[in-house]
C-alpha positions as CSV (number, residue, x, y, z in Angstrom):
1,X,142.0,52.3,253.5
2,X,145.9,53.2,253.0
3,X,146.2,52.5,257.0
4,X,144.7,49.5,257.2
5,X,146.4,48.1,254.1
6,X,149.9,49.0,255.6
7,X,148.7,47.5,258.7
8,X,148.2,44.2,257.1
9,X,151.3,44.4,255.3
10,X,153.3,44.7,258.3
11,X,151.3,42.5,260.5
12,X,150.8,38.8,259.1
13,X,147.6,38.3,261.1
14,X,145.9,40.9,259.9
15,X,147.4,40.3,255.8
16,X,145.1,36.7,256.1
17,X,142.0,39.4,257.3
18,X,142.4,41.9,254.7
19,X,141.3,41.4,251.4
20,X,142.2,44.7,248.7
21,X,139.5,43.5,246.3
22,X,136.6,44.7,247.6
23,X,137.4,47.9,248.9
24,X,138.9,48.3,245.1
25,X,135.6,47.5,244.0
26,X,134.2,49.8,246.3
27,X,136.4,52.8,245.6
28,X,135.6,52.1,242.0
29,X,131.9,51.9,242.3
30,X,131.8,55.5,244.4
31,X,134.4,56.6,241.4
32,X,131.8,55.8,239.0
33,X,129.0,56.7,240.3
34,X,130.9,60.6,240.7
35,X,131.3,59.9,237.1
36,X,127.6,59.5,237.0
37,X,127.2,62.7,238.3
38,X,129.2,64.8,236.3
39,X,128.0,63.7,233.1
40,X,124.1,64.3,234.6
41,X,125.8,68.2,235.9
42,X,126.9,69.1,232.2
43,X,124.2,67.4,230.3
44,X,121.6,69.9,232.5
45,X,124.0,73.0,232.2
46,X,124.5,72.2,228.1
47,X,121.1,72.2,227.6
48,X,119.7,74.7,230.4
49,X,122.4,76.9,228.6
50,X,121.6,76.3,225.2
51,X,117.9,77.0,225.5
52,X,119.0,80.6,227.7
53,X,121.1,81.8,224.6
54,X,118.5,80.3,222.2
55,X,116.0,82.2,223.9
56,X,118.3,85.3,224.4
57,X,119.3,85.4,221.0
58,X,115.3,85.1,219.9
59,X,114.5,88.1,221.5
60,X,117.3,90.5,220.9
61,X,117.0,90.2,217.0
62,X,113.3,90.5,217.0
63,X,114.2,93.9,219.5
64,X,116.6,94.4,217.2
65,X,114.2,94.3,213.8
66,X,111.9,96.6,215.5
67,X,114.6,99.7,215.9
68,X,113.4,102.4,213.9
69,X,115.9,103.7,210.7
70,X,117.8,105.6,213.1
71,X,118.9,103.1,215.1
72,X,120.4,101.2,211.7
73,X,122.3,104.4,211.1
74,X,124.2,104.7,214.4
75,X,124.3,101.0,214.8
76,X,126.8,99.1,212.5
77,X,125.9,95.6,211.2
78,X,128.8,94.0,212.8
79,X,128.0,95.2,216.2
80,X,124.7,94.0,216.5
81,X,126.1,90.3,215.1
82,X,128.6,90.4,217.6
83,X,126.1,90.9,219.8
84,X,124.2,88.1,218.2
85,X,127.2,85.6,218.4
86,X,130.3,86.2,220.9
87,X,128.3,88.1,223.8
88,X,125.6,85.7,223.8
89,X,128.0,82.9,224.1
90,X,129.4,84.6,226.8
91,X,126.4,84.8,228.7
92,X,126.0,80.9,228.5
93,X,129.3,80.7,230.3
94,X,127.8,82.9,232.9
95,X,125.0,81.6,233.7
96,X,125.6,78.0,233.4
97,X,129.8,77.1,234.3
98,X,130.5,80.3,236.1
99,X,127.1,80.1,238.5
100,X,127.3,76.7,239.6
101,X,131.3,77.3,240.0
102,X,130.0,80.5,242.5
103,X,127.4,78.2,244.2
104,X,130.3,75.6,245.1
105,X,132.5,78.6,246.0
106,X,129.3,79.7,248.5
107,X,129.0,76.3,250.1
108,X,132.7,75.3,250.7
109,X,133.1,78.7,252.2
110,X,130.0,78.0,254.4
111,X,131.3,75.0,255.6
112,X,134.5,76.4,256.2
113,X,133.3,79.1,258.4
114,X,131.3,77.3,260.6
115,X,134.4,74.2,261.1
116,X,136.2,77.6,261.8
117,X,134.0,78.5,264.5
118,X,133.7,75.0,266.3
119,X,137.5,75.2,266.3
120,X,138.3,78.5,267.7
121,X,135.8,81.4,267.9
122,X,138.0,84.0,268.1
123,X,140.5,82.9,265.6
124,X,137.1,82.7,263.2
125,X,136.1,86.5,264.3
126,X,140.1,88.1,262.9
127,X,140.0,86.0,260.4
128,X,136.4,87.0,258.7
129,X,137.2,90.5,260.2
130,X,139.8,90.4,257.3
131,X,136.9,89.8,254.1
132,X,135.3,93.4,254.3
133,X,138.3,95.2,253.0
134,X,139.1,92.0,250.3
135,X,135.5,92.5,249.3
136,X,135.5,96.0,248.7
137,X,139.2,95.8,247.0
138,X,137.8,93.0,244.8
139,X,134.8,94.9,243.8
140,X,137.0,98.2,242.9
141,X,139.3,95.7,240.9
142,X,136.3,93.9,239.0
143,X,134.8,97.0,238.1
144,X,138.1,98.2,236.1
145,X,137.8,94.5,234.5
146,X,134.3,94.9,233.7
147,X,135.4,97.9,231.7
148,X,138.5,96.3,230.3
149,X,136.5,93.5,229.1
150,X,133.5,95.7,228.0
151,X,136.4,97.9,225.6
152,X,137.4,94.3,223.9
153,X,134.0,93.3,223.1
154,X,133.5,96.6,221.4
155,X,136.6,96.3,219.9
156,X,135.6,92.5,218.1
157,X,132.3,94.0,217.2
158,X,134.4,97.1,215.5
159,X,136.1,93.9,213.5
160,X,132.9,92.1,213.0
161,X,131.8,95.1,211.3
162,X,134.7,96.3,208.9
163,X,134.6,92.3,207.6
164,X,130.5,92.5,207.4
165,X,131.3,95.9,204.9
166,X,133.6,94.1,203.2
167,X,131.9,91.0,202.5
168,X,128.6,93.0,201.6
169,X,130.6,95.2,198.6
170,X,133.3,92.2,198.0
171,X,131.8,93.2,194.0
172,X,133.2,96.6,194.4
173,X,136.5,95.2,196.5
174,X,137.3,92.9,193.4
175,X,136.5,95.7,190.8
176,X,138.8,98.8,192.7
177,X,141.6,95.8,193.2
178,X,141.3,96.6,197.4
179,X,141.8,93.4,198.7
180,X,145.1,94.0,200.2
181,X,143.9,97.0,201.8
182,X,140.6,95.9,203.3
183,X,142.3,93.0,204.7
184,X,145.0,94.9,206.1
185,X,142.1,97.7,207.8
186,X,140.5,94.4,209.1
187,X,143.7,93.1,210.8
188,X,144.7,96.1,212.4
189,X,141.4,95.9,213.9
190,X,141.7,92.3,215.0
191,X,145.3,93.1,216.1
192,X,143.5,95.9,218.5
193,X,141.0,93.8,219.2
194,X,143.9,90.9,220.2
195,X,146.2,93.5,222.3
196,X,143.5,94.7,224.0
197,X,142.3,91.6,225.2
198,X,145.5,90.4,226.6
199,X,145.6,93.1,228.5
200,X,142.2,92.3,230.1
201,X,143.1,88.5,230.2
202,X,146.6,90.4,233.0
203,X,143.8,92.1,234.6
204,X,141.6,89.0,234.7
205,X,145.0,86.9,236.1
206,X,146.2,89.5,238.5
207,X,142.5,89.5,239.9
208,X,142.0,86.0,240.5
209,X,145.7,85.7,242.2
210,X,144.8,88.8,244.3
211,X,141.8,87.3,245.4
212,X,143.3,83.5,245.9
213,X,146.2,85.2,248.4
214,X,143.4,87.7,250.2
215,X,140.9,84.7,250.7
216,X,143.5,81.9,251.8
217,X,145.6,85.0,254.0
218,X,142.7,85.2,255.5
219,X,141.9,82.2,256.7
């Protein structure tokens, strides 16, 4: 389109021929229609998510009511609602964003290897001969993130918990004057909590720019 509109700009007998409204219309009308699509893609993932974490969130409290008394006592209240809350929203993002992110991931890297192969065969060979080592670097790498990322969520249910003691006995917090302190015990554990996810979030970035440069070097 950009050729054969500077075409007719430098040529008069083809400016008569060319006409930019159409193909306007036409660019507009695939834009649209892409548009189209995206909106159908999230409405699907919203509620194909939704209903996962509905269901998710179904079944874990009714495992959860049917612990014995010994379960409650080495279980605090604020781990099992964080459980309820932050790690089933996290699980949405999985299986919903993340998967169909990992499904385009598949198929561009698909059709990139085999336009690799129709171009040069043995350029195609060094260059995938590269991904074992990336793969087995990347999977050491994710696994130290898993834990990372495993240690924060502990961490928020830790603060989930000391606020769900507070707020249960705020009677006997107003009576003993302890406000200052319990909110001060409750932000040292979101400032943990905080730290300790920023750290994961360097682990998280470090990752994905390790992987961008092994993947692209690569190729």
């Amino acid at each position: 389109v950009v050729d054969t509109a500077i075409l007719a700009a430098s040529d008069p007998a083809l400016s008569s021929e060319f006409s930019a409204i159409p193909i306007a219309a036409g660019l507009f009308g695939l834009t649209a229609l892409a548009g189209g699509g995206v909106y159908v893609r999230g409405l699907l993932l919203n509620r194909a998510g939704n209903r996962i974490v509905s269901r998710l969130r179904r079944r874990l409290f009714a495992s959860t009511v049917a612990q014995d008394a010994a379960f409650f006592d080495a279980t605090a209240p604020g781990d099992v609602l964080s459980r309820l809350t932050a790690d089933a929203q996290l699980v949405q993002g999985a299986v919903t964003t993340q998967a169909v992110a990992a499904l385009r991931g598949i198929v561009m890297s698909t059709g990139a290897a085999i336009m690799m192969f129709q171009t040069s065969p043995s350029l195609a060979i060094v260059s995938v001969g590269t991904l074992p080592p990336v793969f087995l670097a990347a999977r050491m790498f994710g696994r130290k993130l898993r834990d990372r990322q495993s240690k924060v969520q502990a961490m928020h249910a830790e603060a989930t918990s000391k606020a769900e003691e507070v707020l249960g006995g705020i009677k006997t917090v107003k009576q003993f004057g302890t406000e200052k302190h319990e909110a001060r015990r409750y932000g040292d554990a979101a400032d943990r909590a905080h730290g300790e996810a920023i750290e994961a979030g360097r682990w998280q970035a470090a990752f994905d720019g390790s992987v961008h440069v092994a993947a692209n070097g690569a190729v």
